[in-house]
C-alpha positions in Angstrom: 0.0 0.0 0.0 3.0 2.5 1.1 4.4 1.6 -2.9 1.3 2.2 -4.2 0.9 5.5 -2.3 4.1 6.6 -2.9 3.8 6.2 -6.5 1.1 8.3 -6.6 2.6 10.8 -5.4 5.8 10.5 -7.9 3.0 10.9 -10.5 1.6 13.3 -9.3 5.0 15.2 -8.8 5.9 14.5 -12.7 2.4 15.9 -14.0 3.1 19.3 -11.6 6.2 19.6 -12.9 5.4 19.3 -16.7 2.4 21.8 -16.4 4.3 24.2 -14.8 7.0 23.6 -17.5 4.4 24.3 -19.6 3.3 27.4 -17.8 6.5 29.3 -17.6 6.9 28.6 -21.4 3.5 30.2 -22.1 4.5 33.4 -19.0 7.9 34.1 -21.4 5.6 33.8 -24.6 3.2 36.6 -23.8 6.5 38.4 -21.9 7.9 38.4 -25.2 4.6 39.4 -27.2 4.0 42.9 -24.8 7.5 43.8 -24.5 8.3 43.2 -28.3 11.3 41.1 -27.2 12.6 39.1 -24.3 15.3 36.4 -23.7 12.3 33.7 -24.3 14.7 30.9 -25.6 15.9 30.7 -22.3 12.8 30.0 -20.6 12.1 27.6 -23.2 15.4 25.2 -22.7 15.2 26.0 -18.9 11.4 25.4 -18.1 11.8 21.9 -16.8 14.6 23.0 -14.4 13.2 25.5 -12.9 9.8 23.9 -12.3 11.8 20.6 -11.0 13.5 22.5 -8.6 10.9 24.5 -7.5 8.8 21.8 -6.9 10.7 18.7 -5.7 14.0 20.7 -4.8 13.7 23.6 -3.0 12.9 23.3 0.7 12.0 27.0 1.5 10.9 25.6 4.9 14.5 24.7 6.5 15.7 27.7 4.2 17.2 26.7 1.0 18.0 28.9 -1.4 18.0 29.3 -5.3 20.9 31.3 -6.8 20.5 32.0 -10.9 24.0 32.6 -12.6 22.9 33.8 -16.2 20.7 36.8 -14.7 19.4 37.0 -18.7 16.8 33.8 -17.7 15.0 36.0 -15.0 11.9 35.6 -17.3 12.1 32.3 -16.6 11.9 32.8 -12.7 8.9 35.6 -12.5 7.4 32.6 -14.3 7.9 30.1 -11.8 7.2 32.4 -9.1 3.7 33.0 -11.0 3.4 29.5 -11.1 4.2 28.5 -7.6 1.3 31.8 -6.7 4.2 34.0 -5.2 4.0 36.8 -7.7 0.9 37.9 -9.2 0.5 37.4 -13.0 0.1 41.0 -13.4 3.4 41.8 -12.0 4.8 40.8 -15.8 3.1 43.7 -17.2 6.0 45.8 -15.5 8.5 43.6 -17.2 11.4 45.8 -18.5 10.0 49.1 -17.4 12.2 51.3 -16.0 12.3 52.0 -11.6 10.4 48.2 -11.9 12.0 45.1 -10.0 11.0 42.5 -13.1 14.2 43.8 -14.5 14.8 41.8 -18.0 18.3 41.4 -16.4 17.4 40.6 -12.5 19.3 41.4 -9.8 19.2 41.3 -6.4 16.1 43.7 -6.2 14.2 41.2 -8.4 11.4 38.6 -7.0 13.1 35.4 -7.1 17.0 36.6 -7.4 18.9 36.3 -4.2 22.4 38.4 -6.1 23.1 40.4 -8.7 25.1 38.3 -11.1 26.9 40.9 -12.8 28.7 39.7 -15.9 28.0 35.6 -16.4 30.0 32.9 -14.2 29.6 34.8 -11.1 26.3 32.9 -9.4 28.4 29.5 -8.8 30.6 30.8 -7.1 28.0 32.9 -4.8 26.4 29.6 -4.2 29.5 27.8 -3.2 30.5 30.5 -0.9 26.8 30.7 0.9 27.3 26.9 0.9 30.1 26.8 2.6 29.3 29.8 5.2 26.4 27.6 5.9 28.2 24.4 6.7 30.5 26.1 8.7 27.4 27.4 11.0 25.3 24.0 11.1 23.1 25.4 9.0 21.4 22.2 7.3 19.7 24.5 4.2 20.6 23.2 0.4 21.7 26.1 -2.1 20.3 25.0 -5.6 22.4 27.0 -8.1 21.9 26.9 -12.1 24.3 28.0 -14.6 24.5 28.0 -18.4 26.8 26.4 -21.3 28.4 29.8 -22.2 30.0 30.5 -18.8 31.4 27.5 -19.3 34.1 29.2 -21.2 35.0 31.4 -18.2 37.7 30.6 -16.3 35.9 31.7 -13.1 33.4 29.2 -13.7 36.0 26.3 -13.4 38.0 27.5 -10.1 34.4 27.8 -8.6 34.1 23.6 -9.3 37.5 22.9 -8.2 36.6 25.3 -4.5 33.5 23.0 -4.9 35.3 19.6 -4.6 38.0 20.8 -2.9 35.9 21.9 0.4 34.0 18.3 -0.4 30.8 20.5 -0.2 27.4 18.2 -0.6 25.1 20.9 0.7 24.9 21.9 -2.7 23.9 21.1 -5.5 24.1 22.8 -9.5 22.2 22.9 -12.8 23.9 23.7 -16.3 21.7 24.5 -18.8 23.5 22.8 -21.9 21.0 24.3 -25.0 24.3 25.3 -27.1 23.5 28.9 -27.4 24.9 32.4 -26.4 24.9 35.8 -27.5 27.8 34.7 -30.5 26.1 32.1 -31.3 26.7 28.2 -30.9 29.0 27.4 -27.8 30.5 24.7 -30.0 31.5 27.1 -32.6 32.4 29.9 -30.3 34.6 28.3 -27.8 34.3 24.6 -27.5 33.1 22.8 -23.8 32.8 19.8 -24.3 33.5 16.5 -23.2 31.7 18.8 -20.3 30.9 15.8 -18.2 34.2 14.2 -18.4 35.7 17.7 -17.6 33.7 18.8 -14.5 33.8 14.9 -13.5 37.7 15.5 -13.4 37.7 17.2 -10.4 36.2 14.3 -8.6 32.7 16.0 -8.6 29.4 14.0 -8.9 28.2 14.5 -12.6 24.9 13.5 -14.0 24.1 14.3 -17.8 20.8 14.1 -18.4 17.7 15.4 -20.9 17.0 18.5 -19.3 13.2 18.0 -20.6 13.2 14.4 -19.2 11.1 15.0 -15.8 11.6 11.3 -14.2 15.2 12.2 -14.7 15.2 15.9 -13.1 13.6 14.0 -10.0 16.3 11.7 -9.7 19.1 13.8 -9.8 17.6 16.3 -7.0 16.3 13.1 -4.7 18.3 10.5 -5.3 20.6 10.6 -1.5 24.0 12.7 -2.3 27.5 11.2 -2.7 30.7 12.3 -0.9 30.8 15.2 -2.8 28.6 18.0 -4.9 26.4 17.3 -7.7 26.9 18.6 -11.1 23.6 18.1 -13.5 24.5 18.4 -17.0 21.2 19.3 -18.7 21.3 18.8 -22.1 18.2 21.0 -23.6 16.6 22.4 -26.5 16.1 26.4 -26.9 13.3 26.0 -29.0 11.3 23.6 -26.7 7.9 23.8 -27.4 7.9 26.5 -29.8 9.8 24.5 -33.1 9.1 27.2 -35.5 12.1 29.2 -33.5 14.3 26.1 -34.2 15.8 27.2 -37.3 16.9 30.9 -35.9 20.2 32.0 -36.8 20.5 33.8 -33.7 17.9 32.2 -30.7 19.7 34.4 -28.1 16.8 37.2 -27.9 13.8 36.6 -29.4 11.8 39.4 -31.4 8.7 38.0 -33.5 8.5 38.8 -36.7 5.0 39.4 -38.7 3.0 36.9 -38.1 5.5 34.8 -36.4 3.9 34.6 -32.8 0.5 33.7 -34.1 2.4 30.7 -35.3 4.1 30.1 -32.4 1.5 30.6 -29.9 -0.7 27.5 -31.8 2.6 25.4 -31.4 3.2 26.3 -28.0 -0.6 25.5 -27.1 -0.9 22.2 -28.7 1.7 20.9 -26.4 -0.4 21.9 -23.3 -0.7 19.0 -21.0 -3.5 17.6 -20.6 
């Protein structure tokens, strides 16, 4: 009966998690629609993540906290925050104004962002540092922290993974959005990252690499017990998730619709509505 019960509940979990997927997809659509432009793609390769965590990660309750590298996906949290019933829907009217907190760049002011990130690859090491601080003081509280491909290719972003398995933290626990785009374009054309499991495994780190739209998998990798060191979930995504008319942009980074593009993309996006 217990199985059974608990079952249910992973089901239950999974379905949350896809429809709220689903929602912050359809939050950065309209976003994107009002303002004339947003970082959408973003919040289209990240959805799953953000909704995983959310849900079945983050313990708010003992005091855990969420720390987003690439401030660019803040779409993507005033999303899940709408989702979760913390921010009110018509906060994303505001989004990009100026003197408002939905910055399209978040910082620390902004619902959902615990630090301004500043230029990219700063948020892991934030997180490692809270994480540490924390340990030091008892504190039992996780920090969740997500990153992207492109900071890959800054040199902060590997010292932070060595401090990581060098102070043999496991009170923490990181995301990398792997959807192979930046600003310049393809990651693998710009400045190549991979093998990027074998790399970040090399410093004796615990590396999962996944389908960042794969929800059984999400689960696993943020409940499955932790290791003698930090976990590193290699998310491999696609920018274009749910919306495939965007797949053949040259330039996904920011996404402005062209005439009569949304229409098309808004039928795409709600045919894959869960049901």
């Amino acid at each position: 009966m217990t199985s059974t019960i608990m079952g249910d509940q992973v089901q239950r979990d999974q379905m949350r998690i896809a429809r709220m997927a689903w929602g912050i997809r359809r939050h950065a659509f309209d976003v994107t629609v009002r303002a004339n432009g947003c970082y959408l793609g973003q919040a289209l390769s990240a959805a799953e993540l953000f909704a995983a965590i959310h849900t079945v990660g983050l313990d708010r309750s003992r005091g855990d906290m969420f720390v987003l590298s690439p401030a660019h996906y803040s779409i993507a949290v005033y999303a899940t925050l709408v989702e979760l019933g913390e921010l009110p829907v018509a906060a994303l009217e505001e989004f990009g104004k100026d003197g408002s907190p939905i910055e399209m760049i978040g910082g620390h002011d902004s619902p959902g962002m615990e630090f301004t990130t500043g230029s990219l690859a700063q948020g892991l090491s934030q997180g490692i540092g809270v994480a540490l601080g924390r340990r030091l003081r008892g504190n039992a509280a996780h920090v969740w922290v997500m990153i992207s491909d492109g900071e890959l290719e800054e040199g902060q972003t590997w010292e932070a993974f060595m401090s990581l398995a060098h102070y043999g933290l496991t009170n923490i626990t990181v995301f990398l959005d792997n959807n192979d785009s930046q600003v310049d374009g393809s990651p693998t054309k710009v400045m190549g990252v991979e093998p990027i499991h074998d790399r970040i495994a090399a410093f004796g780190l615990d590396v999962r690499r996944i389908d960042g739209h794969d929800v059984k998998a999400l689960m696993a990798a943020i409940q499955d017990p932790p290791g003698a060191t930090a976990r590193v979930v290699v998310c491999d995504t696609d920018i274009a998730r749910g919306i495939p008319c965007l797949a053949n942009r040259e330039h996904p980074h920011w996404i402005r619709f062209r005439p009569g593009e949304a229409e098309v993309a808004l039928a795409e996006l709600l045919a894959g509505e869960p049901v």
